[in-house]
Structure formats: structure tokens, C-alpha cells
C-alpha positions as CSV (number, residue, x, y, z in Angstrom):
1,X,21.3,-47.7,8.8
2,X,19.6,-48.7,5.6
3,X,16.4,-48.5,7.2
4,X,17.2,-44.6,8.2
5,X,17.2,-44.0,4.6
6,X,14.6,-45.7,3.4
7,X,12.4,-43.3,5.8
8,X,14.1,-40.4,4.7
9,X,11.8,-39.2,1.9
10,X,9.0,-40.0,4.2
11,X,10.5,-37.6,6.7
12,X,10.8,-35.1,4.2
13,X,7.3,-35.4,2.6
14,X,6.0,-35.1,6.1
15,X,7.6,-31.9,6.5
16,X,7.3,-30.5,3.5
17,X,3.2,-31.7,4.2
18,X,3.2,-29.4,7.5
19,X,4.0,-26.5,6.0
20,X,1.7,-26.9,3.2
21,X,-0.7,-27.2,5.1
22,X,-0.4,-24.5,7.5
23,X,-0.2,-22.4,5.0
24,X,-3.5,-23.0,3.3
25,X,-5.2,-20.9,6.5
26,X,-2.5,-17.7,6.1
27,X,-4.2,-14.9,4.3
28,X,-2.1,-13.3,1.7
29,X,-4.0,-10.2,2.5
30,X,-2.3,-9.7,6.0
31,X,1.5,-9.1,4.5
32,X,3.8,-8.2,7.6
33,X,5.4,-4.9,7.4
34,X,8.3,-3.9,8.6
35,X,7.7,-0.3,8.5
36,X,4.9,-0.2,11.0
37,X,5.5,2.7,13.5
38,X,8.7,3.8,11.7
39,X,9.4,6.7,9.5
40,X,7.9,7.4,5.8
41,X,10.8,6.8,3.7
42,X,13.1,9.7,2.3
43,X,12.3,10.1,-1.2
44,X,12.4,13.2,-3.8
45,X,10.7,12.2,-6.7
46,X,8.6,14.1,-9.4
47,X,4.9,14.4,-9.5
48,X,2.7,12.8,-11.7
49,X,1.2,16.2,-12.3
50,X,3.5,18.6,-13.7
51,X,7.4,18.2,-13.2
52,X,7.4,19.3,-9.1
53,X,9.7,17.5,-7.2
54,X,8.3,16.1,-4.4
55,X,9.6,15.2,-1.1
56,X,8.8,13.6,2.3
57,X,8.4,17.1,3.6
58,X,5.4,17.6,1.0
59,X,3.5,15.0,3.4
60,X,4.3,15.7,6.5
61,X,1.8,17.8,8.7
62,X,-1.7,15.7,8.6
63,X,-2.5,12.1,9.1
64,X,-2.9,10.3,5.5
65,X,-3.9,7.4,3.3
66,X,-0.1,6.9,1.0
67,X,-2.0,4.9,-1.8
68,X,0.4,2.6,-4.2
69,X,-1.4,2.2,-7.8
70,X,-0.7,1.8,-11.5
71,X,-2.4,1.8,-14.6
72,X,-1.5,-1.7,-14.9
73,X,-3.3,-2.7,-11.7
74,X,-6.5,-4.1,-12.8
75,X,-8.0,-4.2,-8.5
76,X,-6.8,-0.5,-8.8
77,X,-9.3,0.2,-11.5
78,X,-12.2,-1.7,-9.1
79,X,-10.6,0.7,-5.7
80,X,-10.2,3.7,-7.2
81,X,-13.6,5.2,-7.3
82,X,-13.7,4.2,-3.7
83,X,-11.0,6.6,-3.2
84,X,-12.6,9.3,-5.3
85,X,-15.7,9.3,-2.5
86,X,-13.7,9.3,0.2
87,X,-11.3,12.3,-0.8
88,X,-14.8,14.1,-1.6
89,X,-15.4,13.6,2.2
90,X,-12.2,15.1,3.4
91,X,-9.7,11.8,3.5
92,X,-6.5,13.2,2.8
93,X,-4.8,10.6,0.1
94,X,-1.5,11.3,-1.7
95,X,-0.5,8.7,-4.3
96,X,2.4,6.7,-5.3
97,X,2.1,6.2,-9.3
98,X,4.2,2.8,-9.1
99,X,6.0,1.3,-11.9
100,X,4.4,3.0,-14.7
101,X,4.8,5.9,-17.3
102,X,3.8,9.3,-16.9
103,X,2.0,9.6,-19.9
104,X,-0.5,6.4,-19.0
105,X,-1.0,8.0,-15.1
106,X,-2.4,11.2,-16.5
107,X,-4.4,9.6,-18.7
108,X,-5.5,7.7,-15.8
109,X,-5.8,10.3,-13.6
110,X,-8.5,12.7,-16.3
111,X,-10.7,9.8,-17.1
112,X,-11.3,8.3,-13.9
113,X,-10.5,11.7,-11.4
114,X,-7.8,12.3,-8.9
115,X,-8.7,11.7,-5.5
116,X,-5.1,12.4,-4.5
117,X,-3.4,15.9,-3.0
118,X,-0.3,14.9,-3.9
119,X,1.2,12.2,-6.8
120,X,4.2,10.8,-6.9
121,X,5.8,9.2,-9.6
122,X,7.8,6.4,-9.3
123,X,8.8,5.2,-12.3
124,X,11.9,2.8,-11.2
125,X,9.8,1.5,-8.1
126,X,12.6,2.8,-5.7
127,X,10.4,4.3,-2.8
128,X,8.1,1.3,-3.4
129,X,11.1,-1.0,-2.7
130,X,11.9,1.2,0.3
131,X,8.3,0.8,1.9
132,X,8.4,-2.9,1.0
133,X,5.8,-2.7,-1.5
134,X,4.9,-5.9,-3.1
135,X,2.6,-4.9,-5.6
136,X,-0.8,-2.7,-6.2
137,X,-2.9,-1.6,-4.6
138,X,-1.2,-1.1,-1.0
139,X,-2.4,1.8,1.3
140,X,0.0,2.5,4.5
141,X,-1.3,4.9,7.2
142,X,0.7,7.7,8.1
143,X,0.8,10.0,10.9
144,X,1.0,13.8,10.9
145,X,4.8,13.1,11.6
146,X,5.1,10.8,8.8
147,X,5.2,7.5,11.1
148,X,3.8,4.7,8.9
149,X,0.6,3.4,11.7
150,X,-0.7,0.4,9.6
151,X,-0.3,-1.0,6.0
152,X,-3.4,-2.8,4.1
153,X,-2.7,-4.7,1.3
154,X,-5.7,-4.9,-1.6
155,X,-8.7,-3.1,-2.6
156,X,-10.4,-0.6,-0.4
157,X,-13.8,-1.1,-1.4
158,X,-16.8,0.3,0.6
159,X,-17.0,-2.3,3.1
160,X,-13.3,-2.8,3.8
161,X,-13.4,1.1,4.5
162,X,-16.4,0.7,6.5
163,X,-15.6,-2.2,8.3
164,X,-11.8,-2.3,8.6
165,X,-9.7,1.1,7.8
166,X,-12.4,3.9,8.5
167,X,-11.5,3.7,12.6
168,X,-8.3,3.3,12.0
169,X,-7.8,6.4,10.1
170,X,-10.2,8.7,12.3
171,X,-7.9,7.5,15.3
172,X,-5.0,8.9,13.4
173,X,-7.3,12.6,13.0
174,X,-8.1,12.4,16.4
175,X,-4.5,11.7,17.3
176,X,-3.1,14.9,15.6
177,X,-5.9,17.1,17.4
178,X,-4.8,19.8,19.8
């Protein structure tokens, strides 16, 4: 019996080893969401831009890059010209201001440019919390139903776009074709 417990911590360490070490080939890029293929949340919140209240219904209607950003996020800085050139090419983007005050977004927004057709300002992070958001930047993919299609988690530079989310979001165009 005394042996048993002298191999105890050993059996712990070992794992407590295992799933250290599996972790160190995870990337913290590919967060599971639970959302996939369900429903944008409801929400009726005001828009950055003026005092409009916006609701789901406002983005309903054509497939959609929901972008989750602050003025606090530093990689949000690095994405959002990114997101400037590809609302200049026709991507339809609608913003979630996360976390932040008013004042800072529209400061924000007239320096750098607003890529997005629609703003929304969550202040308290309660649609965030509904879509699961972790932090910024975040970028689900809706359809023109509102169905959440895919979720990427960090910057959307020029090579992620071209690489990884450009198809991805030209399925979903193709998809809501006559």
C-alpha cells in the first residue's frame, strides 16, 4: 500500500506531462465555435455612428464578414486597413465595436476609415458574450439568412484573406445567388 503512494505523484506528473504536451501542437488560432451553422444572435444595440438602434434584422439579406474590434486591440490596428481594401472591392463588413467607448471608436473610425456598413456598439460586451467572443479581432461568416458559416480568430492580413477566408466568403456570394 505504501508503495501505491509513493507512485502517486509520479502518476500525476505523468499526466499532468501528457496534456502539456499535447497541447504545445494546438493552435490557439483554431478556437472552436459553438455558433457554426446556427443563428446570428438577437441583439438591438446602438451604432457607433449616430444614436440608431440596430438590430439583427439590419444584417440580414447578404452574406457578410461580422468583424469584432476595439480601439484597444493593438492586431486590430495591423488588420484594419486590410479591411478598408477589401470593403473598397465590394466585401460587405459590419462591425462589432467591442468593449470600448463611443467617443474612442469614432475617433478610430475618421483617422483610419470605416470599412464597415453597419457598426455596432457594444459597450458591456453582451452580443460578444453571446457569439462567444474571446477577444479582438474575431470575424464570423454570415449567411444572407444570418447563419454564422465559419468564425476566424486573429488578423486578416493579405495573405490570410488570400490564402484562407477569400473562398470561403465568395462561396457564401455564390450561395445567395438566384
Amino acid at each position: 500500500m505504501r508503495r501505491w503512494l509513493m507512485l502517486l505523484p509520479l502518476a500525476i506528473f505523468l499526466v499532468v506531462a501528457v496534456f502539456l504536451y499535447r497541447g504545445l501542437y494546438l493552435n490557439p488560432a483554431e478556437l472552436p465555435s459553438a455558433m457554426i451553422d446556427k443563428p446570428f444572435p438577437e441583439f438591438s444595440l446602438l451604432s457607433v455612428q449616430g444614436d440608431k438602434t440596430l438590430t439583427k434584422a439590419d444584417i440580414l439579406g447578404k452574406p457578410a464578414l461580422v468583424n469584432v474590434w476595439g480601439t484597444w486591440c493593438i492586431s486590430c490596428r495591423v488588420e484594419h486597413p486590410v479591411l478598408n481594401k477589401l470593403a473598397e472591392k465590394g466585401v460587405v463588413i459590419y462591425g462589432i465595436n467591442y468593449k470600448d467607448t463611443n467617443a474612442d471608436a469614432l475617433k478610430w473610425l475618421a483617422e483610419f476609415h470605416n470599412p464597415y456598413q453597419l457598426d455596432v456598439r457594444d459597450d458591456e460586451g453582451t452580443l460578444g458574450l453571446n457569439l462567444g467572443v474571446y477577444g479582438a479581432p474575431e470575424t464570423f461568416f454570415i449567411d444572407a439568412k444570418g447563419i454564422i458559416r465559419d468564425k476566424f480568430v486573429g488578423v486578416i492580413d493579405e495573405q490570410v484573406w488570400r490564402e484562407k477566408l477569400a473562398a470561403k466568403y465568395q462561396a457564401l456570394v455564390d450561395e445567395a445567388k438566384p
